[in-house]
N, C-alpha and C positions, 0 to 999 in steps of 0.2 A: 504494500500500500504506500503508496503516494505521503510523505508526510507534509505540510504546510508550512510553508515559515510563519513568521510571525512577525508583524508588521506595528510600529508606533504610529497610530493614526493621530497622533497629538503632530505632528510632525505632517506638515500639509504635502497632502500627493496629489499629482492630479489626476482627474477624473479616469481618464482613457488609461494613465498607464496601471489604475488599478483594477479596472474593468480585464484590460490586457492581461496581467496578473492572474484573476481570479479566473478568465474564460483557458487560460492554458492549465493552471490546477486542474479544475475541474472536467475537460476534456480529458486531460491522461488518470485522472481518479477513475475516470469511468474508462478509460480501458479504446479509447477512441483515437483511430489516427486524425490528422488531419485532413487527409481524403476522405475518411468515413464521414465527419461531419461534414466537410464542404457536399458528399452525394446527399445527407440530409438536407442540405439547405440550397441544394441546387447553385452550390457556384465552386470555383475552384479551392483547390488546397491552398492553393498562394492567395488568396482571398484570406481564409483563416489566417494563415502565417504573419500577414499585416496587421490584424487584428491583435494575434496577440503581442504583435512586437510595437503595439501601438502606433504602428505608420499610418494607419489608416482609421478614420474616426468613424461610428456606428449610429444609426437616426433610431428614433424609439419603436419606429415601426420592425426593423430587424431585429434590434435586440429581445423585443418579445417572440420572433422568426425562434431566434440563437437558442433561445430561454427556451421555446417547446422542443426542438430537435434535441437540447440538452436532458429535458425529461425535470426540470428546475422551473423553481420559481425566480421572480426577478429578482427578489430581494438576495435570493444567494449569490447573487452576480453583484448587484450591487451595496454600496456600504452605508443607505439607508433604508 
C-alpha cells in the first residue's frame, strides 16, 4: 500500500499542485495506470501526467469527470 506523506497545510500551497498531489496518490492507491484512467475519462495518459504534474489546470466540470472515474468523492481530492 501506497503510504501518504504528510503535508503542513498551515504552510500555503497552491490549489493545483495539491489537487496534483492528491489525484496521483490516489490513482496508484487504487492500483490505476495512467492509461487506465485516461480510457476512463476518455482522453490521453499525457493528459493525466499534466494533471498530476500540475502543468495543466482542471475546470469543475472535469474534476467531478476525474472524481467519478476515480470511484471518490470530491472532497477526497480536495482540501475543503
Amino acid at each position: 500500500m501506497i503510504q501518504e506523506k504528510e503535508y503542513n497545510f498551515s504552510v500555503q500551497m497552491p490549489l493545483s499542485n495539491y489537487i496534483a498531489y492528491k489525484l496521483k496518490y490516489i490513482r496508484k492507491s487504487k492500483e490505476l495506470s495512467r492509461a487506465d484512467l485516461a480510457k476512463r475519462l476518455e482522453v490521453t495518459a499525457n493528459n493525466i501526467g499534466q494533471l498530476e504534474d500540475g502543468s495543466r489546470g482542471i475546470s469543475i466540470n472535469k474534476l467531478q469527470k476525474l472524481c467519478k472515474a476515480l470511484g471518490i468523492k470530491s472532497s477526497e481530492l480536495l482540501p475543503f
